[in-house]
N, C-alpha and C positions, 0 to 999 in steps of 0.2 A: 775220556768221554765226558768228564764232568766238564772242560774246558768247552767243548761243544754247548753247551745247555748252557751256560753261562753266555757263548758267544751269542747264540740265540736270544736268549734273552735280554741282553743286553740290544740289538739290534731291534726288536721288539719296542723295548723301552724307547729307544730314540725315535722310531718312529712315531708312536705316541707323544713324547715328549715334539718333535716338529710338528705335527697335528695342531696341539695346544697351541704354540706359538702363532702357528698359523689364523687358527680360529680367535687367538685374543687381538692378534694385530688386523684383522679386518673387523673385526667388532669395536676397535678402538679409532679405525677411519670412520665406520659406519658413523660412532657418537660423535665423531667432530665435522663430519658432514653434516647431520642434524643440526649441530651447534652454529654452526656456519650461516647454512641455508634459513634456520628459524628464523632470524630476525629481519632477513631479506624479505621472508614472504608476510611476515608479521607489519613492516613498515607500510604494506599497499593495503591495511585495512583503511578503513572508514572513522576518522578522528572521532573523538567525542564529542566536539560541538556540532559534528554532523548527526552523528549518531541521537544527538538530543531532539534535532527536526527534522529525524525522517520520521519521527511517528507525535500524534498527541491526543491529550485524553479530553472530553468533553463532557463536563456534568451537562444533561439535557432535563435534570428534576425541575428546575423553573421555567422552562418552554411553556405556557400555554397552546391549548388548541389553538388553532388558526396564525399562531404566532410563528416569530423566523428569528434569529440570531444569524450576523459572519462572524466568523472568527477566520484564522490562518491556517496553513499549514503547508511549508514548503515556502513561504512567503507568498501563495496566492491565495486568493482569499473563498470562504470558503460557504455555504448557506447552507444553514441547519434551520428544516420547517417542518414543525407537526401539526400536517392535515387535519382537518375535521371532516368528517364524515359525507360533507357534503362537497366537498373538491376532491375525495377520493371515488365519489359516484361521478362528478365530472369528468375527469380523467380516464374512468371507465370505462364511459362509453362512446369516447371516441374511436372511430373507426380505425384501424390502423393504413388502411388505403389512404388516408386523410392526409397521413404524416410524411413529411420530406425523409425523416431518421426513425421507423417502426420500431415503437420500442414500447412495450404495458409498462405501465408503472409496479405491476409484482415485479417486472425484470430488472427494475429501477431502485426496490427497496429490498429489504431483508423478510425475509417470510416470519411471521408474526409480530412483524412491525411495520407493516405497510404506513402506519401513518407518518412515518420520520421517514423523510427525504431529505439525502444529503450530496452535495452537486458541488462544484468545484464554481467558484462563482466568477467565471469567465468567459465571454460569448465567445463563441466558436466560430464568430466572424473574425475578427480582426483582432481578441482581445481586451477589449474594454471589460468594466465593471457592471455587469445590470443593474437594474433598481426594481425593487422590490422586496424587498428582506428586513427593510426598515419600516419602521410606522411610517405612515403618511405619504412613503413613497409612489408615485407610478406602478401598476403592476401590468400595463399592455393589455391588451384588447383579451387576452383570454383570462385573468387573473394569478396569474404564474409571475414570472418576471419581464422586465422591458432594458434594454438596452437604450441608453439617448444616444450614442455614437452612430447609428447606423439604421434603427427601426426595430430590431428586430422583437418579435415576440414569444413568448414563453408562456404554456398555459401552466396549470398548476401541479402536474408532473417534470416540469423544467424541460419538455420535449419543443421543439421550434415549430410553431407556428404559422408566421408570418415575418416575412424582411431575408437580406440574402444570408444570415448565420446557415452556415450548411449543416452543422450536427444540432444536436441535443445538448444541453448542459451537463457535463463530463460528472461520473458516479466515480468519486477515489475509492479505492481499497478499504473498508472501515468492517469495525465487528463492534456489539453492544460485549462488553465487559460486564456489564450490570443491565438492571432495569434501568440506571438513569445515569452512565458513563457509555459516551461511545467513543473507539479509537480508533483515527482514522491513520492508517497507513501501515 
């Protein structure tokens, strides 16, 4: 009888013990599939010189009112302008029937910053660079921006006006970091 209870047990035992063997050799594929695959799916990230101009930060502490800065980002260029009080009452109250691309300037800016508009500085005709953004430049029949490539006009919300640009001047992705850092992207 004791022979019995021993056979048992030993049968017992090897089962358990092939179990073990089982569960460590698929948990030993599992780690070297990981090991494998990791650096496969690791290579299709996004380098780090890319990774350095998908986003940028903008101190906007020395903007005056009425005043505008470009800078870049993505290599296109970019116009950063804080309104005064009197070009955000312009912009106002323009009708939105008015406009080829209906868009309010709150849709335009960030809520409790309406005075900082920030537009991707590329007419939305063909391309070109408008003018406007710099002292002394052209700012087009509404006081916003002017294209020389083609006519077009921009009032002071960067919404299209006048000439054949079909949209609006493009709003990138941006957040204030700070009271006077914005990041756009």
């Amino acid at each position: 009888m004791a022979s019995e209870t021993e056979t048992s047990a030993g049968i017992e035992d090897g089962v358990r013990r092939r179990d073990f063997i089982n569960i460590a050799a698929v948990s030993f594929a599992g780690v070297g599939s990981v090991a494998v695959v990791l650096p496969l799916v690791n290579q299709m990230n996004p380098s780090a010189d890319v990774l350095a101009l998908s986003s940028t930060e903008i101190d906007i502490s020395a903007i005056q009112p009425g005043q505008s800065i470009k800078t870049s980002w993505r290599k296109q260029p970019v116009f950063v302008r804080n309104l005064v009080p009197a070009e955000i009452a312009e912009a106002n109250k323009v009708p939105l029937s008015e406009l080829r691309d209906p868009e309010t300037l709150a849709e335009r800016t960030k809520v409790g910053k309406e005075n900082w508009l920030i537009t991707l500085g590329v007419c939305t005709h063909l391309g070109c660079v408008p003018l406007g953004a710099a002292e002394g430049e052209p700012r087009g029949d509404f006081g916003g921006y002017f294209c020389p490539c083609h006519g077009s006009h921009y009032d002071t919300a960067a919404r299209i006006r006048k000439g054949p640009a079909p949209k609006n001047l493009v709003v990138p992705p941006y957040d204030f970091t700070s009271d006077t850092v914005v990041t756009i992207g």
